[in-house]
N, C-alpha and C positions, 0 to 999 in steps of 0.2 A: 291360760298362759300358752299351753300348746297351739290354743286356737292362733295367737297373737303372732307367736314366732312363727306358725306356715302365712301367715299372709303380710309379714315381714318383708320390706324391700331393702333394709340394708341385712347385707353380708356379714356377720358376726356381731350380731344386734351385742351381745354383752359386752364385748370388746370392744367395740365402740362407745356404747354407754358409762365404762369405768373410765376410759381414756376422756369423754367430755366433761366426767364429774372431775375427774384429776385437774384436767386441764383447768377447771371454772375454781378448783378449789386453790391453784396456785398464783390463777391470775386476780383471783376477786376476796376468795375468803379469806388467804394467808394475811395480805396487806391491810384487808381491816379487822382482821383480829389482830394485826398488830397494834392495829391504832387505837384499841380498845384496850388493850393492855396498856399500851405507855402513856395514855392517860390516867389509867388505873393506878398508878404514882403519884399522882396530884393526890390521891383519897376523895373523899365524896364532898368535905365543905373546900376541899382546895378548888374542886370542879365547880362548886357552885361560885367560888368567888367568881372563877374566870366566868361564866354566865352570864353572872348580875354587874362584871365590871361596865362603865356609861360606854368606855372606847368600843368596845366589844360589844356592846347591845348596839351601837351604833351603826357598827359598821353591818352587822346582820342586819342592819334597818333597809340601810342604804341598799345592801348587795339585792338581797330580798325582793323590795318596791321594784327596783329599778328591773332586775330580771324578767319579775310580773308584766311591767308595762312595755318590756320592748318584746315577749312573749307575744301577747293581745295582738301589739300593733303587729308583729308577720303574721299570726292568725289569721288580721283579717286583709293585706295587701299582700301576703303569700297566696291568701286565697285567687286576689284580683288575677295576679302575676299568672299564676297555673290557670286560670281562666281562658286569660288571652291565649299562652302559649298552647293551648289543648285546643282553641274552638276557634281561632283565628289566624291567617294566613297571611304575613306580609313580607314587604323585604327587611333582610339583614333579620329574620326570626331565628335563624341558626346562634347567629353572633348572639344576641339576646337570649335564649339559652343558654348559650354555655358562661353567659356572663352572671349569671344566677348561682353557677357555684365556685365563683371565682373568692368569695370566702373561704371555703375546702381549702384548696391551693395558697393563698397567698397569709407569707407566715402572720402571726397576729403581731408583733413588734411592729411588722410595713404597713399595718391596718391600722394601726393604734397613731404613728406619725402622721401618716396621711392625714386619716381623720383630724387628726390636732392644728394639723399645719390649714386646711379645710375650711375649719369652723373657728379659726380662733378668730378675735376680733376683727383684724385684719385681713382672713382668710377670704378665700376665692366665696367662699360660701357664705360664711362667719359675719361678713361687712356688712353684710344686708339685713340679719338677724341684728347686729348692733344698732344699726341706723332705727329699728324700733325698740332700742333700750332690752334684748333678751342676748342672753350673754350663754353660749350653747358649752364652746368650752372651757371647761376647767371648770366645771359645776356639774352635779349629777346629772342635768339633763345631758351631758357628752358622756357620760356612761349609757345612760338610755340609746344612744346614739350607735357608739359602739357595738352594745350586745344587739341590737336588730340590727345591723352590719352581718354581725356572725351567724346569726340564728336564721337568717328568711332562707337561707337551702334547705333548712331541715323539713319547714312548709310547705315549700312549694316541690321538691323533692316526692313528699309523702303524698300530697292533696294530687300533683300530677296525675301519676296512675290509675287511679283512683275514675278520676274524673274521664282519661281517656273510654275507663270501662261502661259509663254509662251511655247507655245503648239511647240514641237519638229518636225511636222509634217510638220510645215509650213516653219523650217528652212533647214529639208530636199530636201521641194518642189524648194526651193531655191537656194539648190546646184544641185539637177535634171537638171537644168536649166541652168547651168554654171556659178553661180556665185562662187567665191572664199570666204575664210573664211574672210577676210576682210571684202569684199563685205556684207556678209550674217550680221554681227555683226551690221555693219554701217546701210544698208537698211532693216536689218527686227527686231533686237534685240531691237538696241539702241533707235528706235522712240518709242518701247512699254517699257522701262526702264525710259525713260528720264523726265518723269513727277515726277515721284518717285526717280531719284536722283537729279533732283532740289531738290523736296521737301526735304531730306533727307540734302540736302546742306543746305535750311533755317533753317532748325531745330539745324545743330551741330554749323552754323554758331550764331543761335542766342542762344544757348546755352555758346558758347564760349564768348560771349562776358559781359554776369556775371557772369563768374565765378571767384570762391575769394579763396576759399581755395585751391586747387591745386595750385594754379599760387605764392600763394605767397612766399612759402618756396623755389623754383627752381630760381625765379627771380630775387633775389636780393632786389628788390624795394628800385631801387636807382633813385632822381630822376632825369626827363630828359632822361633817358638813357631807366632803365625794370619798372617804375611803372607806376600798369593799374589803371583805373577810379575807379573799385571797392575799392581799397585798400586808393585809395584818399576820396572818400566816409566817410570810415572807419574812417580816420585821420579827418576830419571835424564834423563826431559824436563825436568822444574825448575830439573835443577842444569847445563839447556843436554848433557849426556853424549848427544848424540842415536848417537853409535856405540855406545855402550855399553848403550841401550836396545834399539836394533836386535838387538844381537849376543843380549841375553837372548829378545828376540821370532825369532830366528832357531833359536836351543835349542829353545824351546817350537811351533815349526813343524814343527821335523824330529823331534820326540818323538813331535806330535802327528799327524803323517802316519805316521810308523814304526807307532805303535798302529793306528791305521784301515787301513793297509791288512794289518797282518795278521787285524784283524776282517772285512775284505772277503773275505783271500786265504779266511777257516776258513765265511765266508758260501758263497764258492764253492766251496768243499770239500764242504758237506754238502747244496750244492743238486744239484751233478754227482755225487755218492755216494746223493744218494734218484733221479736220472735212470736213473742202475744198477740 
């Protein structure tokens, strides 16, 4: 410990340590030990009812899938996106940047209109998807829609840097050598990218999965069919059900920590299997 505090670079290491633990315990741990508790009022077959009811499996179906697939899809065009912007040079590349975290900025209610107004049958976008009989909103595919709307900053944000860091030198050594562009991507790029686009996956993933204002104006929120948990949420605050809201935000906690950290556990699988 002595050793630890002389080569200590912050200034009152414990002081700062109780004040981060305080801090994390009032912003994170108060709010869901409360949520833990005021579910704890249902009792354990009340909690199970809310579970097993069809509305509520449903909409966990819905929120879930649809999170998963517009996850994947910035995955893999977040990747594209930070591709270009890292290894390519053109005009208006500025503008196209900053256009990338114009989600950040722009509140989700104007994202969520847009979007609707967009793709509905009619829409500037929508007409064309109609004309071959695919109906984008007011169906869970305009949820899909929505959450990769909100989620590709997180990607291409995380993959960026990332990628500026890899040294051009070693991809050159690598075609010296005979490897092909395939080859080069797959054995020299993608194993120093691939930490940073998981991560970038947990983050638009787990961002996707509460979000409420974008989703609801494109979705319909019909149920059974496009309504997500948050919007169920919602309707259980209205009708005063605040156990019953809880207990559905309690479901969607521990699904959503169960998924993330097995994407952490397979993050640190493959970073301590490339240390090997």
């Amino acid at each position: 410990m002595a050793q630890f505090r002389a080569h200590s670079v912050l200034p009152g290491f414990n002081l700062a340590l109780g004040f981060t633990l305080l801090y994390l315990s009032l912003i994170v741990l108060v709010p869901l030990s409360a949520l833990f508790f005021k579910t704890a009022t249902l009792g354990w077959g009340g909690f199970i009812d809310v579970l097993t009811n069809d509305r509520v499996l449903s909409s966990l179906r819905v929120t879930f899938l649809a999170s998963l697939a517009a996850a994947v899809i910035n995955a893999f065009f977040g990747l594209i996106v930070a591709w270009v912007l890292v290894r390519y040079s053109f005009p208006g590349k500025r503008i196209v940047d900053a256009l990338v975290d114009l989600p950040f900025a722009l509140p989700t209610a104007v994202a969520g209109i847009t979007l609707a107004t967009l793709y509905a049958p009619h829409g500037w976008i929508g007409q064309y998807f109609a004309a071959q009989g695919i109906k984008v909103a007011y169906t869970p595919l305009g949820i899909v829609v929505a959450l990769t709307f909100i989620g590709l900053p997180f990607v291409v944000r995380t993959v960026q840097p990332v990628l500026e860091d890899v040294e051009a030198g070693v991809e050159e050594a690598a075609a010296s050598l005979g490897a092909g562009r395939w080859d080069v991507f797959r054995r020299v790029i993608f194993p120093a990218i691939y930490p940073a686009l998981l991560t970038g996956f947990s983050l638009a993933f787990a961002r996707a999965i509460g979000e409420y204002g974008s989703v609801i104006f494109i979705a319909g929120n019909m149920p059974y069919i496009s309504e997500i948990s948050p919007l169920l949420i919602v309707a259980k605050l209205e009708q005063y059900d605040y156990a019953g809201a809880t207990a559905i935000a309690v479901i969607m906690l521990l699904i959503s920590f169960a998924l993330l950290l097995g994407v952490n556990a397979l993050q640190w699988w493959t970073s301590s299997k490339g240390v090997r």
